[in-house]
N, C-alpha and C positions, 0 to 999 in steps of 0.2 A: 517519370513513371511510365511505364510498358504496360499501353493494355491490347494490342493487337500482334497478331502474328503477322511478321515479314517476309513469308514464305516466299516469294516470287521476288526476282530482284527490282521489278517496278516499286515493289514494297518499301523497299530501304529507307529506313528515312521518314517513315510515313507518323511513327508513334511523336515526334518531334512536330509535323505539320498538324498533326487534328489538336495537339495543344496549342500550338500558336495560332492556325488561320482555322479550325472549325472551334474548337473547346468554349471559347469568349462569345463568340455567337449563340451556340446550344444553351450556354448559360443563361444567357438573355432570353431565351427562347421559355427556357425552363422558368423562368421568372412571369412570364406569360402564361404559361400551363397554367399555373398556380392561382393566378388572379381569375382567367377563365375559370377554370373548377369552384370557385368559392363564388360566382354568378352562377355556376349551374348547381351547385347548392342552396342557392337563394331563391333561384326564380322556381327551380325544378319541383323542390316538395309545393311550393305555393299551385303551380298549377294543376299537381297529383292531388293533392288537396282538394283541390274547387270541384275537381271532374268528380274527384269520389263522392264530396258533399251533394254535386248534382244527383251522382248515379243513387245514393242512397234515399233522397226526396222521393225521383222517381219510382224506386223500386219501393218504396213506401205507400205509394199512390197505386199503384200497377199491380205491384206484386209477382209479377215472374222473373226469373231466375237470368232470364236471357239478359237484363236489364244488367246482371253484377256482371258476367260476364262482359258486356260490350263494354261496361265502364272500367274496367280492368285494361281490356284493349285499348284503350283512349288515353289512358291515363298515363301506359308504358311510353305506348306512342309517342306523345308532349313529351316525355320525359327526355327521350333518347332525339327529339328534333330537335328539343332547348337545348340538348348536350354537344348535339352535332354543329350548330348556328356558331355555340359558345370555342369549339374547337376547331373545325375547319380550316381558318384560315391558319392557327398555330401551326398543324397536320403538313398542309402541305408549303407551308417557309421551310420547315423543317428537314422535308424532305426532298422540297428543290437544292438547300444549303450544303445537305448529307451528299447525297447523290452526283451533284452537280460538282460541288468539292474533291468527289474519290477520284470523279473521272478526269478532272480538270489535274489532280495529281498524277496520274498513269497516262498522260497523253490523251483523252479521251472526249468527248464531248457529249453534253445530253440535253433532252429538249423536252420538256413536262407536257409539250403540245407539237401536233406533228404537222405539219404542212405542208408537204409533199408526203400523200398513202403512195406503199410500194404496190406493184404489180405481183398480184398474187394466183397468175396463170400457171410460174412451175410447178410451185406447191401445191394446185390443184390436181395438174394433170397427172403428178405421181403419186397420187395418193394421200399426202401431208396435211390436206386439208376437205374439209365438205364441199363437194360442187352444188349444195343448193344451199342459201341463203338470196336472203333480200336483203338486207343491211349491214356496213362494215364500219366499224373505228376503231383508231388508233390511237396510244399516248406511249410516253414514255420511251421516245428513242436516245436511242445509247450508240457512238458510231466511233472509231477508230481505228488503230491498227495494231493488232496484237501478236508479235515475232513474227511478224513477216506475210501476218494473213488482215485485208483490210477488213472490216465485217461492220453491219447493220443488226440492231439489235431492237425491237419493238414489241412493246402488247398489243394485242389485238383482239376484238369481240367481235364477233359472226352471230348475226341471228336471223330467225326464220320468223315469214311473219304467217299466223295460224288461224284462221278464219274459221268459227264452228258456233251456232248456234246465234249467227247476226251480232256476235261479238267479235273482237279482234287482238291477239294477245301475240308478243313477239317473244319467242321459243331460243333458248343462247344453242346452236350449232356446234360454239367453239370460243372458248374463252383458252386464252395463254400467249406464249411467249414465242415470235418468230427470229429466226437469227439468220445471218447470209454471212460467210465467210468465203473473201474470194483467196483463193492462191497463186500464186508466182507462175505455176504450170498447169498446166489441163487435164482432167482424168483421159483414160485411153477409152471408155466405157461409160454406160449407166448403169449404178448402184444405189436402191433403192432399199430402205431399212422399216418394216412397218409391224407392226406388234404381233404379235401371232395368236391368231383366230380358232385354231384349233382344225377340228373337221372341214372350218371353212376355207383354207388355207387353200392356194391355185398353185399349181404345179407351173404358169407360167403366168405372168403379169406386163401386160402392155409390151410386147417382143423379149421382155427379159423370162430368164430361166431362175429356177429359184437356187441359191445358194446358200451350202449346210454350215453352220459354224462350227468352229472348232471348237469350244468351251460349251459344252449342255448346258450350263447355266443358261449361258444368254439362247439357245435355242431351242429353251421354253419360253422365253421371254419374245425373243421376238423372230421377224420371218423375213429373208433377205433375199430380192432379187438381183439379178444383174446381167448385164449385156456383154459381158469382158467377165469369165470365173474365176481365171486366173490376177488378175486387179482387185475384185472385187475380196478375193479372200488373204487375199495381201493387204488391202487396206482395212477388213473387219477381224484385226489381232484381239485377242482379249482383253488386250492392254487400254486402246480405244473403246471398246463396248462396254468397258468398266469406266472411263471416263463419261461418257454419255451417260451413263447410269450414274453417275457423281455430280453431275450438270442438272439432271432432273432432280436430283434429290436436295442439291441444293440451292433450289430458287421452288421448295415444297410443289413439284408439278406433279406429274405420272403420263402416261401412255408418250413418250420420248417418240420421234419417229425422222427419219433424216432420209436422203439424197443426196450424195455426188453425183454432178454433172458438170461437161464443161470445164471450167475452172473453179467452179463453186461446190459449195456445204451446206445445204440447205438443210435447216431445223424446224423443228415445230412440236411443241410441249404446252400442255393442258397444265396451268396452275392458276392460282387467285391472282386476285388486283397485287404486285408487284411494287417496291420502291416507296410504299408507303411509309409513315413514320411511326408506325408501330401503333400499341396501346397508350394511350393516354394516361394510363390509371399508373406507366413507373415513372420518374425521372426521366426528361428528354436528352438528359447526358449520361443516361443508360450507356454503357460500350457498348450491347449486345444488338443495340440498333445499326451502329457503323460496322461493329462485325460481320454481320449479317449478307452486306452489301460488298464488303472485301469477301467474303466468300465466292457472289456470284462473278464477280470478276478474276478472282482463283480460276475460276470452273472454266471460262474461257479461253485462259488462257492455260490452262490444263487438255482441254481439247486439242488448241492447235498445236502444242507441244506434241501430242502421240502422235500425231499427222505427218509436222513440217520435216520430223527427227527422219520418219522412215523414209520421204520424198526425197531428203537431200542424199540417203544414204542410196538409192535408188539410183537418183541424175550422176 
């Protein structure tokens, strides 16, 4: 039985492998979900229960209003922390098994935990990221080689820490997705890709001059510097700016924003927690969870396709 598309030829072959080496596991998986859910059916209404029987004592003695409310918030609370206690550990077997499978299929390697943070000085200094935070982590690295480009692939959370009123609350700067893609050759220039601001938009940015794209679409969309005009508008074809725009969209991020330099590709895309194993409430042998996952690996290597095609035609 065919439930994923082969599109890439890392692909080949792959509807064969999630039957034999993921299917048998999901299954077992899914047999877990199940027994989880029928605890968190058990424990959940019992503790919704008590909180409300309190909250209605109370609010029988009291009498204000604030009383239903709070107990209403207590009660979801319990509900959704017995739900999370009960699933959790399912959540992410699931989706080390997924993950960790696709890429062990494509050549590829991942790590649910990072131990070496990368240096995140380029990204700042061109833009790609916020230069003030006070706090940074990371999970979920993804690294290998895709047609000829090596690349680094991680989540990352940025945040600020906000001091107002003798309290202390840490503010997210930047949640999303960073990628490095190095190549075989070195740009002649720097190209900078960053969203476009409108009225705020600079007519020059760090020595770079700004550069116009050729596709209006994407130059409402976004605002391109570069050191090299001639490079820079050879490398932003529509063909690319529509795969970046297909990369964001699918790993559900927005505000996409990138860098040539050197020999590198530098990424940086604003989306949710990444890689997870979905809602709990389908089947864990849903396709649409492994799908999901072959997509964002499509997307990169749909990236360096529009790249390596024009480089080699170039050299």
């Amino acid at each position: 039985m065919s439930f994923f598309e082969e599109s890439h030829p890392e692909f080949k072959g792959f509807n064969a492998f999630y039957e034999k080496e993921l299917l048998p596991a999901l299954r077992k998986k899914e047999f877990d979900r199940l027994n989880a859910l029928k605890k968190v059916n058990r424990f959940g209404p019992l503790a919704v229960g008590a909180i409300a029987l309190g909250t209605f004592l109370l609010y029988s003695r009291v009498g204000h209003p604030m009383f239903l409310a709070m107990g209403a918030f207590f009660a979801f609370s319990a509900y959704m922390g017995i739900r999370h206690y009960f699933l959790k550990d399912i959540k992410s077997r699931t989706k080390n098994h997924l993950v960790a499978g696709i890429c062990r299929y494509v050549g590829w390697q991942f790590s649910e935990k990072v131990t070496e943070p990368p240096e995140l000085d380029l990204l700042i200094e061109n833009g790609l990221l916020p230069r003030s935070y006070d706090r940074v982590s990371f999970e979920d690295k993804m690294w290998g080689n895709a047609h000829g480009a090596a690349f680094e692939a991680l989540e990352c959370h940025m945040e600020r820490e906000d001091k107002s009123d003798d309290k202390t609350k840490w503010v997210t700067v930047f949640r999303g997705s960073l990628m490095a893609l190095e190549f075989p050759r070195e740009f002649m220039g720097r190209t900078v890709v960053l969203r476009d601001k409108g009225w705020f938009n600079r007519k020059k940015k760090s020595g770079m001059k700004r550069v116009g794209l050729v596709d209006p679409k994407f130059e409402k969309i976004f605002e391109a510097y570069g050191t090299d005009q001639v490079e820079a508008r050879y490398l932003l074809t529509p063909d690319f700016m529509q795969r970046l725009v297909d990369l964001e969209e699918s790993v559900d991020g927005k505000k996409i924003r990138f860098a040539f330099l050197n020999n590198l590709l530098l990424i940086a895309v604003e989306t949710p927690n990444r890689f997870e194993a979905g809602s709990m409430r389908v089947p864990i042998t849903d396709p649409k969870r492994t799908q999901d996952i072959l997509n964002e690996v499509g997307a990169v290597y749909n990236v360096v396709d529009s790249l390596i095609k024009p480089m080699e035609r170039q050299a």
